[in-house]
Every structure is written in C-alpha cells, then in structure tokens.
N, C-alpha and C positions, 0 to 999 in steps of 0.2 A: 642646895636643896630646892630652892626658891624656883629656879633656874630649871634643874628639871622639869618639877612640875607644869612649868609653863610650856615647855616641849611637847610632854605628854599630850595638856591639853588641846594641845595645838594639831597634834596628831590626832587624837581623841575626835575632834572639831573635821578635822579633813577627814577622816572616815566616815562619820556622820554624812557628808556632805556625797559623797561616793553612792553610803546605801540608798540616801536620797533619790540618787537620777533613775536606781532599779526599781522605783516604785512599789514599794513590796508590798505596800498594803493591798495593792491591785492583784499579784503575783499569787498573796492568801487565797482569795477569792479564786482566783485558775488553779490551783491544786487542790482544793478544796472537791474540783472533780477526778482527782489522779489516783489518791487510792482508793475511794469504791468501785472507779471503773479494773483495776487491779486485782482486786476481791471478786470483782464477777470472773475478770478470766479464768483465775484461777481455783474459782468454786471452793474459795477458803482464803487461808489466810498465806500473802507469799512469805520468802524469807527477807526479815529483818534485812537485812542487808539490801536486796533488791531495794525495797519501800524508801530506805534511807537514800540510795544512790542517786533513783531517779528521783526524789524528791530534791534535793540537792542541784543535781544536773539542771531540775525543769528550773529552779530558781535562778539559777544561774544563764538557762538560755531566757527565759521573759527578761531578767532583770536585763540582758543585753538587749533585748528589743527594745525596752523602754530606755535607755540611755540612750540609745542611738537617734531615737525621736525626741527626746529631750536636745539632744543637739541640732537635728535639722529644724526642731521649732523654739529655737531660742530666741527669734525673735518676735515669734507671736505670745509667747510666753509671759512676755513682760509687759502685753498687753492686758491681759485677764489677770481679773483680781485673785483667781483661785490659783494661777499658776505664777505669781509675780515674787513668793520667795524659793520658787526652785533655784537649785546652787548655781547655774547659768548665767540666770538673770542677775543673782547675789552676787557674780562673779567671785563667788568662792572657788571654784573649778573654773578652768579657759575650756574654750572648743575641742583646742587638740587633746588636752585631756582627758573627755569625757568622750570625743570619738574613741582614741586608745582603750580606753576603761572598757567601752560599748563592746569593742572589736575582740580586746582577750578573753571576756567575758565567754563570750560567742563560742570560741575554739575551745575554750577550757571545757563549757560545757559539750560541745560535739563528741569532743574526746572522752570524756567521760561517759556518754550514752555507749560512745562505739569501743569503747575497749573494756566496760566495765556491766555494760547490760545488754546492746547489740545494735549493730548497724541501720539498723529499720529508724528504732527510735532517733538514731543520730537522725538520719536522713527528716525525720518528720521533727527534727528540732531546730533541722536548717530550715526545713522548710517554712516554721511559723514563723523564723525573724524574717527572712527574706519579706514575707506576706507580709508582715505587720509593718517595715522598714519601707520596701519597693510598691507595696500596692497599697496600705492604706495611706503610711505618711508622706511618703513623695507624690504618690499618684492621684489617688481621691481627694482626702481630705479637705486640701484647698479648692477642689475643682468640682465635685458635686454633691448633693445630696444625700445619693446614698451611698456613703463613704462608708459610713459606719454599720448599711449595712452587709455591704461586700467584703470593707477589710476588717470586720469584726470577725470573720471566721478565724483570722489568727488566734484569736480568745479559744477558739474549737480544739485548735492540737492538743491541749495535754488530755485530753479524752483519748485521742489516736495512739497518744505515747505511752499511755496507762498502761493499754490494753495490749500492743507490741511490748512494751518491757517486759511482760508475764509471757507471750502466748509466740512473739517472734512473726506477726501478720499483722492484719487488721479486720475484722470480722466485722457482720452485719451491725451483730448489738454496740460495738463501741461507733460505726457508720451513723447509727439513731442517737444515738448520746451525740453525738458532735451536733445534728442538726435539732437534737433540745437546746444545749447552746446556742448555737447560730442563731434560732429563731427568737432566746431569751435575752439577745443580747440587745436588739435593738427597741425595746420595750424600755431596758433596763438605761439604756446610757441616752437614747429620747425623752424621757421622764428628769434625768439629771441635765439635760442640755436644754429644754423650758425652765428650768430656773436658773441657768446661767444662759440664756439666750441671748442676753447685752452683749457680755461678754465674749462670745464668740463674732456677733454682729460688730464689735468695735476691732478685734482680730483678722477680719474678713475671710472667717471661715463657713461655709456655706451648709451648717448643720440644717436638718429638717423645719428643725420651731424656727429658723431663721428666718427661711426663703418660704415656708409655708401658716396658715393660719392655726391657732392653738389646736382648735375642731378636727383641722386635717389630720394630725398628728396623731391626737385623742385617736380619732378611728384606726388609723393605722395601727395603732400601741392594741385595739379591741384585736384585730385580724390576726396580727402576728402574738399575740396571746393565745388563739384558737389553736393555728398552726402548733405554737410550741407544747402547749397539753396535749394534742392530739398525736403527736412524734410522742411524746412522753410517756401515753398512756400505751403504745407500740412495742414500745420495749419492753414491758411483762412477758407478753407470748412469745416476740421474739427472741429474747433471752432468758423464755420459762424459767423464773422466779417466781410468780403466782402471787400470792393475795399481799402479804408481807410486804410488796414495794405496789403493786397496783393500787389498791386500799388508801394508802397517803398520797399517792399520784392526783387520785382522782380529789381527795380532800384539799389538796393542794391547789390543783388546778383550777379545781370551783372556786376555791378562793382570789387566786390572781386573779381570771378574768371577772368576777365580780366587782374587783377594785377596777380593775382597768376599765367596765363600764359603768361603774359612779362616776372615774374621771373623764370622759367623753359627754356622762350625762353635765356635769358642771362644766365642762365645756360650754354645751348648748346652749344651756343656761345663760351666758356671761360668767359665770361664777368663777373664783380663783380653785384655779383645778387642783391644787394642791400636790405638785408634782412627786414632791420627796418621798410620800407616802406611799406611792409605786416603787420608786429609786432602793427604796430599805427595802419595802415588802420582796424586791424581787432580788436580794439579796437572801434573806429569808427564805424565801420559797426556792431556792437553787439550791440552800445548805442542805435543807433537810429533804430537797427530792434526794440529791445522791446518798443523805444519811441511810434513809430508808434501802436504797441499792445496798447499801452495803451491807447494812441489815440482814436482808435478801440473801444475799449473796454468803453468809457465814452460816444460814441458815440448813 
C-alpha cells in the first residue's frame, strides 16, 4: 500500500511538473479574451460544445508555445530569480522531454481546432506558436528591445480564434480586438519587467527597462496606453454594441491611462514608480474590458 502510494505520488509530482512548463496562469489571462470575442460573433450565446472545444484546444495550443520556450530558455531561466524553479531548471523534466511534451501538445491542439471547430482556427493556432516560438523566442528576445513588442502579438490570436471558431473568417471587430491586445500588451509586461529589470540584465536579455532609462519607458507605457483606449474605444461602432461596452471602455481607459501617467510623473520625479500597480491594474483593466464585450454582446 505503502508502495503504491509512493508511485502515485510520484506520478502526481511529474504531472504537476508537465502543467508547469504550460504556464497556465498566463494561458487564464489569453482566454479570458476567447469567449467574449465568441459572444460578439455570434450576437448571443454559441453552443456549449463549441466554447468548451476551443477553449480546451486554445489551452492546449498556448500551453505548447509556452513549453517549448521554456525549453529554448532553459538556460536563462536559471538565471532569474522569478524563473529559477521551473521544472527545467529543477531538472525535474530533461529537454527532450519537455520538447516532446511542447511538440504533441501543438498537434493535439491543431487537430482539434481542425476536425472539431474548423480549419481557419487551426491555421491561426499554428500560426500563434510559430510566432511566439520562431519570432519572439528565437528571434527578438535575445536580440532587441522591442521583442516584446513585435512578438507579443502571439498574446493577440486567441481574439482571431474566438471569432473564426463562431463565424469561419476573421472580421474587422475581432482585427480591433487583437490590436487592443497588441497595444495592451506591452504597457502590461514593461511595467512587470522594471521590477524584475536585474533579473533580466543578469540573463542578458535586452528588455526595454534594461537598455533604456525608467523615464523612457514610463512615456512609452503613456503612448501605448492612448493607442490601446483609442483601438478600444473603435470597437463600439465598429462592432455596433453601443453604450453597454462603450460606457466601461471609456471608465476604464480613463482609468489606465491616468495610472500610467502617475507612473511617468514618479518617474520624473526620481520617485519609485511603483511598477506592479500598472502590472495588476492592467490585468484588471483587460478582464473587465472584454467582460463588458460580452455583456454587450448577450445584450
């Protein structure tokens, strides 16, 4: 009995270590735009079944992106204090393993898009690992600045795949939704990379706060804040839902950029900009933009 047990747990233990490399706390946050962009196509509510499939599939294609970058950066990984007990590093999992793992992930979900919701979305399921795999983690990330914010549009497809899983295209309104994303991503993961700035400078990755002054950043996090409310506030008319999603857009938006220029003004200042408080806020502010859409959208 004894004896068992200790199997289980062992197994228990290596599973743990597997869901690990899919990052899924990250994966929450990207489907968290999957089904209200779904509910707009479908101007209600789709079927169970659909919501379930693709939600499933999207997890299963991110968490393949995210494993497979957990493998090509296993050794900066174990530089950074915040990434130093992934399984890699813990060498609870080998390489070949966790490529493998990466690799069926990938297929399992393709197939699933394309045999059980439709070919489009597969195609824009390859297409986010590739992006997220070949452009941001092989390509930028080591290599420039705005790494994060060219191969952050991986973060963008499940918008794209929302709205093809319901409709079998890609329409203007899910085209805006991606580029709220895009624009919210690099506020969002600039704000968490000034407080692990060491850490990336000891990795020799060449994040923004790295290679540039707090100040600069601050402004850029103001700019790309404007950008992202102003895409955001676009998609009311263009996807005529009216007040219902406009209304929190604009409460919202005031809101972020307000933060994001305290933190540029404490910038100026010398002051400690207080990064995190962006880093959540814009957590926040991304759940309940798309709540509000979907809101909208049953309406």
């Amino acid at each position: 009995m004894a004896g068992s047990r200790g199997r289980w747990a062992r197994v228990a233990g290596r599973a743990r270590s597997y869901i690990a490399l899919m990052k899924l706390r990250v994966v929450e946050l990207l489907l968290v735009s999957t089904v209200p962009v779904m509910l707009l196509a479908e101007r209600g509510m789709p079927s169970w079944w659909l919501i379930v499939v693709t939600l499933v599939a999207g997890t299963l294609s991110a968490g393949s992106a995210n494993t497979i970058n957990c493998y090509v950066d296993r050794d900066i990984d174990q530089l950074m204090g915040r990434t130093r007990r992934r399984p890699l590093v813990q060498e609870v999992v080998t390489p070949a393993q966790a490529l493998r793992f990466g690799i069926v992930l990938g297929i399992v979900s393709t197939l699933m898009f394309g045999l059980l919701v439709n070919w489009i979305s597969a195609a824009l399921s390859v297409g986010a690992i590739a992006f997220y795999v070949f452009v941001y983690t092989l390509g930028l990330k080591r290599r420039s600045p705005s790494n994060i914010v060219i191969g952050g549009a991986a973060g963008c497809f499940p918008v794209l795949i929302g709205w093809s899983a319901v409709t079998g295209t890609v329409g203007w309104p899910a085209v805006l939704l991606f580029a709220v994303v895009f624009f919210w991503t690099p506020p969002h993961f600039w704000a968490l990379a000034i407080r692990f700035k060491d850490d990336y400078a000891a990795a020799g990755v060449p994040m923004l706060p790295v290679v540039a002054t707090v100040e600069v950043v601050t402004r850029r996090i103001v700019a790309y804040s404007y950008l992202m409310v102003a895409v955001s506030l676009a998609v009311g008319p263009v996807a005529d839902i009216g007040l219902v999603y406009t209304v929190p857009a604009v409460i919202l938006g005031v809101w972020f950029i307000a933060e994001a220029h305290r933190m540029a003004g404490r910038a100026r200042r010398g002051e400690d900009v207080k990064p995190m408080r962006l880093f959540h806020m814009s957590i926040t502010y991304l759940t309940l933009l798309f709540a509000a859409l979907a809101a909208a959208s049953l309406l």
